[in-house]
py3Dmol code that shows the C-alpha trace and the ligand (Angstrom):
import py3Dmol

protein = """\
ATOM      1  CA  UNK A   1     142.646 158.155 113.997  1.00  0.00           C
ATOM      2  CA  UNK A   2     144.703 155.139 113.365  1.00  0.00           C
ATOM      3  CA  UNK A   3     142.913 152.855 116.204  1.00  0.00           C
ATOM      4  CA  UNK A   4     139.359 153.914 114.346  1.00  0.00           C
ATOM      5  CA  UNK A   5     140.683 152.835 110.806  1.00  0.00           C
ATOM      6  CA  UNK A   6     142.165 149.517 112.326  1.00  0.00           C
ATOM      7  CA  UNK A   7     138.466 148.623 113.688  1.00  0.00           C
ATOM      8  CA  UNK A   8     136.867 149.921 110.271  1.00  0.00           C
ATOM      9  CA  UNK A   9     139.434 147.312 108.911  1.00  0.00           C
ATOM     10  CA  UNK A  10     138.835 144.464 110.923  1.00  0.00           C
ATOM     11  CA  UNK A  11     134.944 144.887 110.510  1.00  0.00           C
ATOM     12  CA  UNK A  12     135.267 144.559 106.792  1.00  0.00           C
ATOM     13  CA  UNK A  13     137.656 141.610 107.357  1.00  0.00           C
ATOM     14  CA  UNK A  14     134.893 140.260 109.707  1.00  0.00           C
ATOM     15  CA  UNK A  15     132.261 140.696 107.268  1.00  0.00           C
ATOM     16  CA  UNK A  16     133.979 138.830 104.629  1.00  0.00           C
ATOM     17  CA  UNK A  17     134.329 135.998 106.678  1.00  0.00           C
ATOM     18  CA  UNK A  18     130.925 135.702 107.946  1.00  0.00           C
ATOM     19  CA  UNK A  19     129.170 133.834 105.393  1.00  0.00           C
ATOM     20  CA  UNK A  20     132.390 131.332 105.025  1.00  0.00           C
ATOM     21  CA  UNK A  21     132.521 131.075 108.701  1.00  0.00           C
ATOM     22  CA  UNK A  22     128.880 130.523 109.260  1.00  0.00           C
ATOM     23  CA  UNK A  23     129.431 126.793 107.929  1.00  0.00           C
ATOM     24  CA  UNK A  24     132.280 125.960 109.411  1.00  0.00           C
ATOM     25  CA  UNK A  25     130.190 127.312 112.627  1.00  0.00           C
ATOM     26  CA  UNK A  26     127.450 124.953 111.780  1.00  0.00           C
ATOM     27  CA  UNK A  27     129.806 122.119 111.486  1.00  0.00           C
ATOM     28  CA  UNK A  28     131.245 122.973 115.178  1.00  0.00           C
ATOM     29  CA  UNK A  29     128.495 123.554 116.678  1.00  0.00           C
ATOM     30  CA  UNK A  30     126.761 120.408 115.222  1.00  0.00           C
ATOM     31  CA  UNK A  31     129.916 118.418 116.921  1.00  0.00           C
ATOM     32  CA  UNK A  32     129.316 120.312 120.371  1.00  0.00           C
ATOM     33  CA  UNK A  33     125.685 119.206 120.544  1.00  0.00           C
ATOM     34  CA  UNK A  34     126.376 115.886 119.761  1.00  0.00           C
ATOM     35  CA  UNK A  35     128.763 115.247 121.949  1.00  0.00           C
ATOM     36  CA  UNK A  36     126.970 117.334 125.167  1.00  0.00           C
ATOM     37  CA  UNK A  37     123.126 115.798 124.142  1.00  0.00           C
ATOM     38  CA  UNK A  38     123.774 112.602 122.193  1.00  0.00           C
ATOM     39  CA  UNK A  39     127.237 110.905 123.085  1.00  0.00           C
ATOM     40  CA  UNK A  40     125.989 109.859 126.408  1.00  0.00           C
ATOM     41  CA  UNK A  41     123.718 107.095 124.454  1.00  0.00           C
ATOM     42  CA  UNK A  42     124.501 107.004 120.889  1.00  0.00           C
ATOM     43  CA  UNK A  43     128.227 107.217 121.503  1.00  0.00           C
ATOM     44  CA  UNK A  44     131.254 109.043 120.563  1.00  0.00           C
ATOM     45  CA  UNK A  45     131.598 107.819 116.777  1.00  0.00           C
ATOM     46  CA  UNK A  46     127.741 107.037 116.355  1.00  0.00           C
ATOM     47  CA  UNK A  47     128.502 103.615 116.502  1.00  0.00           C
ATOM     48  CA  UNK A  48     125.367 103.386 118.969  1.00  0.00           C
ATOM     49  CA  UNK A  49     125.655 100.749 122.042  1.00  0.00           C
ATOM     50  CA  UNK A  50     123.388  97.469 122.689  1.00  0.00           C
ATOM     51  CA  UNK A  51     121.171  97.725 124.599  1.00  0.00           C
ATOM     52  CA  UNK A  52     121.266 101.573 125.010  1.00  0.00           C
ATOM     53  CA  UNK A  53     121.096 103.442 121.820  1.00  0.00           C
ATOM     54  CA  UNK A  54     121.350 102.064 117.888  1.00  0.00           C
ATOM     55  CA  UNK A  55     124.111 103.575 115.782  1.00  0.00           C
ATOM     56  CA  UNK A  56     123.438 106.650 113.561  1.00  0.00           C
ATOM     57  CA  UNK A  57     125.447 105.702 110.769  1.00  0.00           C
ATOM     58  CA  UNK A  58     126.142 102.462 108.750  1.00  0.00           C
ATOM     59  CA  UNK A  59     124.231 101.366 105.506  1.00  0.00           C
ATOM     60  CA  UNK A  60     120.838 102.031 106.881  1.00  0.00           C
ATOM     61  CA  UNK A  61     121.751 105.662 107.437  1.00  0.00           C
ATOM     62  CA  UNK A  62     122.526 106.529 103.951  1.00  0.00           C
ATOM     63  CA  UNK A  63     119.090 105.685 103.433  1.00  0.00           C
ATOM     64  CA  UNK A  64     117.699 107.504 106.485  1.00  0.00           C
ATOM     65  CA  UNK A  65     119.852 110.410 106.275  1.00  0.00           C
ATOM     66  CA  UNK A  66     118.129 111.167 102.861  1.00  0.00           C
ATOM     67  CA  UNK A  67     114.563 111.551 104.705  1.00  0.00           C
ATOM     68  CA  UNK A  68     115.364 115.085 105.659  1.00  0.00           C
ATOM     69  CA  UNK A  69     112.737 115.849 107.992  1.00  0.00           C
ATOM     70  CA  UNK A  70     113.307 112.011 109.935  1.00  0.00           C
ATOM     71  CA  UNK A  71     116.756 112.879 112.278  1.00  0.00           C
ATOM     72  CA  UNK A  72     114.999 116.485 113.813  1.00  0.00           C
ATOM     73  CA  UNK A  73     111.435 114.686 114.005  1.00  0.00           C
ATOM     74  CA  UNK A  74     113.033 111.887 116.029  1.00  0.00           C
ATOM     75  CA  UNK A  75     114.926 115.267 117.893  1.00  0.00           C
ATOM     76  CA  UNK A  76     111.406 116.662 118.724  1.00  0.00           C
ATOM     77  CA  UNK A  77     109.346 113.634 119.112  1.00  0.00           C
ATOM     78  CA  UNK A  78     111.761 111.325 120.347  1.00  0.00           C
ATOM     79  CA  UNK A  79     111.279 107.540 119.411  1.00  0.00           C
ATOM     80  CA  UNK A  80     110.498 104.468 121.104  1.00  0.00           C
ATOM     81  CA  UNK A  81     109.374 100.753 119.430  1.00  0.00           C
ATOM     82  CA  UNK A  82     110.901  98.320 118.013  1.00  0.00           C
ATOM     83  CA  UNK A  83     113.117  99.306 115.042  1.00  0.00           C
ATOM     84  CA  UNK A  84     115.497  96.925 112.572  1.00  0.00           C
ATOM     85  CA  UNK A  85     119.174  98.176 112.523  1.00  0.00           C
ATOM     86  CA  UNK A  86     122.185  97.101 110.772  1.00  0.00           C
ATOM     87  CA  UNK A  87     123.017  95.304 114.515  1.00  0.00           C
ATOM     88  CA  UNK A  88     119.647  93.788 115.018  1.00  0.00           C
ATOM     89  CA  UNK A  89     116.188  94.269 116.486  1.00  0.00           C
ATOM     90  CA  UNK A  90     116.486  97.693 118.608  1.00  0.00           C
ATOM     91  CA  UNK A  91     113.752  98.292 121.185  1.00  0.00           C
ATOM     92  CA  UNK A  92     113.789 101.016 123.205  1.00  0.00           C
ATOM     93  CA  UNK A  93     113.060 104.783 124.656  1.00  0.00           C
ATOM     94  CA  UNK A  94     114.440 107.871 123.500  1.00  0.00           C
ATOM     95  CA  UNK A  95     113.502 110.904 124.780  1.00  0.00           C
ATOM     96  CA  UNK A  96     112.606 114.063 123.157  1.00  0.00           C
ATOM     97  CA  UNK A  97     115.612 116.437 122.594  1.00  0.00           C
ATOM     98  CA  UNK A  98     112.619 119.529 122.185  1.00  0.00           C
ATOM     99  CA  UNK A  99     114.849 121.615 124.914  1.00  0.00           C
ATOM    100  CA  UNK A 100     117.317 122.304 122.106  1.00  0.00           C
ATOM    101  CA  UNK A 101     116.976 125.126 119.702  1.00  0.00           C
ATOM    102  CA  UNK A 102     116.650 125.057 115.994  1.00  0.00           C
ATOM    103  CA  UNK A 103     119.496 126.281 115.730  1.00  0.00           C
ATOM    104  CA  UNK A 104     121.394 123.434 117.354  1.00  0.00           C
ATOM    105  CA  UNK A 105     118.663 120.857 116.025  1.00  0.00           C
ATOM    106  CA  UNK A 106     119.482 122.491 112.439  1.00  0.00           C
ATOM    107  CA  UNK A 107     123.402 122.142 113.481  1.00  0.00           C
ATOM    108  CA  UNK A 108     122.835 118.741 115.132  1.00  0.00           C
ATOM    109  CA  UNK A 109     121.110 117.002 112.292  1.00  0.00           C
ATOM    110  CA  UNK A 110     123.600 118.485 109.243  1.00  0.00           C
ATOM    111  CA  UNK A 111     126.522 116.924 111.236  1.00  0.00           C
ATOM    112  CA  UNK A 112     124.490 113.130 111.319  1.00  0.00           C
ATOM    113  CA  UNK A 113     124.289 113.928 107.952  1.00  0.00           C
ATOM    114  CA  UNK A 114     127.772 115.585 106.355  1.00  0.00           C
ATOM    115  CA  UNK A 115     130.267 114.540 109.217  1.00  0.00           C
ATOM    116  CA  UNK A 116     129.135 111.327 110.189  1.00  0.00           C
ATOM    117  CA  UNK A 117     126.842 109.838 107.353  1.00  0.00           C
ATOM    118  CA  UNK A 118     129.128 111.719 104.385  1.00  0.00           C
ATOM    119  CA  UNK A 119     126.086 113.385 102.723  1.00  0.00           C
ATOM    120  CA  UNK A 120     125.734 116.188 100.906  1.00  0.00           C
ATOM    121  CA  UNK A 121     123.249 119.192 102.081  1.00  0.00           C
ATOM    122  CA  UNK A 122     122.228 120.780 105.032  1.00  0.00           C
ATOM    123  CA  UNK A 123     118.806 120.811 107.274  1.00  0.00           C
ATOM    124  CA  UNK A 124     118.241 124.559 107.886  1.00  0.00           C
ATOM    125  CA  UNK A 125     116.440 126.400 110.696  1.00  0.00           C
ATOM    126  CA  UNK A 126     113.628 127.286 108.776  1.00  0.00           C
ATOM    127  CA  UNK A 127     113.065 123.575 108.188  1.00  0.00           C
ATOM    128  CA  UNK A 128     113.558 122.736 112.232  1.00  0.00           C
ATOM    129  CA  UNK A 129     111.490 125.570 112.732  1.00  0.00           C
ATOM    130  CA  UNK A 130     108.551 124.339 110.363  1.00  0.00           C
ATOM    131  CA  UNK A 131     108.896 120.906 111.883  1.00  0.00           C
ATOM    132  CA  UNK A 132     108.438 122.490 115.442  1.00  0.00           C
ATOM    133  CA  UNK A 133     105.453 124.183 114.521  1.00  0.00           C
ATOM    134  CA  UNK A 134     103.703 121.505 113.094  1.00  0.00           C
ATOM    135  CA  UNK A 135     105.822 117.859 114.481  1.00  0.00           C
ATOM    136  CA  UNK A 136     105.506 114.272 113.314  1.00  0.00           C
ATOM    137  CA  UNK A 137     104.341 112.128 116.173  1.00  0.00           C
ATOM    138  CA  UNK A 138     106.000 108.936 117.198  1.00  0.00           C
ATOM    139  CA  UNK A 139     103.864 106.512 114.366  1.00  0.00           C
ATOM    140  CA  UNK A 140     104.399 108.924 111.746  1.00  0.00           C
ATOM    141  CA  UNK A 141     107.906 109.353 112.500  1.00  0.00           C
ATOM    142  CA  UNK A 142     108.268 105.153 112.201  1.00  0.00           C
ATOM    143  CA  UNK A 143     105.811 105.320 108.816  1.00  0.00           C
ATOM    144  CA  UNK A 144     108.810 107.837 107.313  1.00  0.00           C
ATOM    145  CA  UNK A 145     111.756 105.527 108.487  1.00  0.00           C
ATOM    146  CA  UNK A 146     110.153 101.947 107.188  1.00  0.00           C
ATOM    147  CA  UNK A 147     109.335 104.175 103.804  1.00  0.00           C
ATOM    148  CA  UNK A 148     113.042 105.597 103.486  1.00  0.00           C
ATOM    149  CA  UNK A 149     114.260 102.082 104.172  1.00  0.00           C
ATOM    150  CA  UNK A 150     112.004 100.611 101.202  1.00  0.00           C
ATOM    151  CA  UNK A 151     113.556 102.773  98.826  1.00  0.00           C
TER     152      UNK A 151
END
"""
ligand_1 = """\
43
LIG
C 118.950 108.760 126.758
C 119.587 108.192 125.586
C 119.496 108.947 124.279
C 119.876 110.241 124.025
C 120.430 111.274 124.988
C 119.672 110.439 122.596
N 119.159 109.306 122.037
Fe 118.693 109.045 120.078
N 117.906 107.206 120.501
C 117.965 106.592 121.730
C 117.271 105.322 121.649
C 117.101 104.319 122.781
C 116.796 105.200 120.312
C 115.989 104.042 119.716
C 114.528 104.118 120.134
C 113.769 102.862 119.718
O 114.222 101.750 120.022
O 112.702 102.990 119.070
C 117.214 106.412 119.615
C 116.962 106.684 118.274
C 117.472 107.758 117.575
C 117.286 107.991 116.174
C 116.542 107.078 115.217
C 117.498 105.967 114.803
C 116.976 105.049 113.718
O 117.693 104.096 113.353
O 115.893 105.270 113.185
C 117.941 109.150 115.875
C 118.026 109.823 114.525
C 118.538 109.638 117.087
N 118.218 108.772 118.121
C 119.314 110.761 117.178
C 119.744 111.327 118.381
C 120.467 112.563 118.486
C 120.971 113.384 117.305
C 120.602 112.845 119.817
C 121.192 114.055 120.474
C 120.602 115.342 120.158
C 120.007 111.724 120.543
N 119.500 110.836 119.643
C 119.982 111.607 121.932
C 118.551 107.096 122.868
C 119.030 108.369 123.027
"""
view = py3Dmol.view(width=600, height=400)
view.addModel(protein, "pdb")
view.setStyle({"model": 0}, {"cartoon": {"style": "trace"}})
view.addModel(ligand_1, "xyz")
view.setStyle({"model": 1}, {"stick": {}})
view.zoomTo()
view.show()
């Protein structure tokens, strides 16, 4: 009798927690997929490398990270052209990151913008979701970055 109520305790305990836990979850797993899928190019930090992948922070990206729907369209359509950073001219390939979930697109793209870029907000997996179902291709991908950068 005394095992069942300690597991009918812990449950409620565990169902308290879920909804606080859930962002901190986000927030780890964001971390994870960056550093298994992204490091490798952009680098630890985001600091980017020449030559091999621009940085995903610095004064560009408080711009950019405001275009929601730009960091998981690059995600699903990857990007490749010429683009202006903060270190220059950038031109090459990036491949498309479609093999990850929403879910880790979702927790991928709120850590670009809380943990590295110091934003507020979130992008949700209903938003990856409804990008996935209907993506941005390459040009219109470039359209929304030279628009957020105008602003
Ligand atoms: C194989 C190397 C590589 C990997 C892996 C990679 N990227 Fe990229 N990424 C690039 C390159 C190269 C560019 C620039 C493409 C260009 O010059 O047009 C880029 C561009 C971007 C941009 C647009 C930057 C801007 O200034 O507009 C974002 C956002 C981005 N990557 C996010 C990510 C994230 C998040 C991941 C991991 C899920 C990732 N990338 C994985 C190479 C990579």
């Amino acid at each position: 009798m005394k095992a069942v109520f300690n597991i009918a305790a812990a449950s409620l305990a565990l169902a308290a927690g879920a909804a606080q836990a859930q962002a901190g979850q986000q927030q780890t797993q964001g971390a994870q997929v960056y550093q298994s899928s992204c490091a490798m190019c952009h680098q630890d930090q985001a600091q980017g490398a020449a030559g091999l992948a621009p940085a995903l922070k610095g004064s560009q990206w408080d711009k950019l990270a405001k275009a929601r729907a730009y960091a998981p369209g690059v995600l699903l359509a990857g990007m490749h052209g010429p683009i202006s950073t903060d270190e220059g001219t950038f031109n090459g390939v990036m491949p498309t990151q479609n093999r990850l979930s929403d879910e880790e697109i979702a927790a991928v793209s709120t850590y670009l913008l809380r943990e590295v870029n110091g934003q507020q907000g979130a992008v949700t997996v209903a938003e990856v979701a409804a990008l996935r179902a209907k993506p941005a291709s390459v040009s219109e991908l470039r359209a929304m970055r030279k628009q957020a950068l105008a602003k």
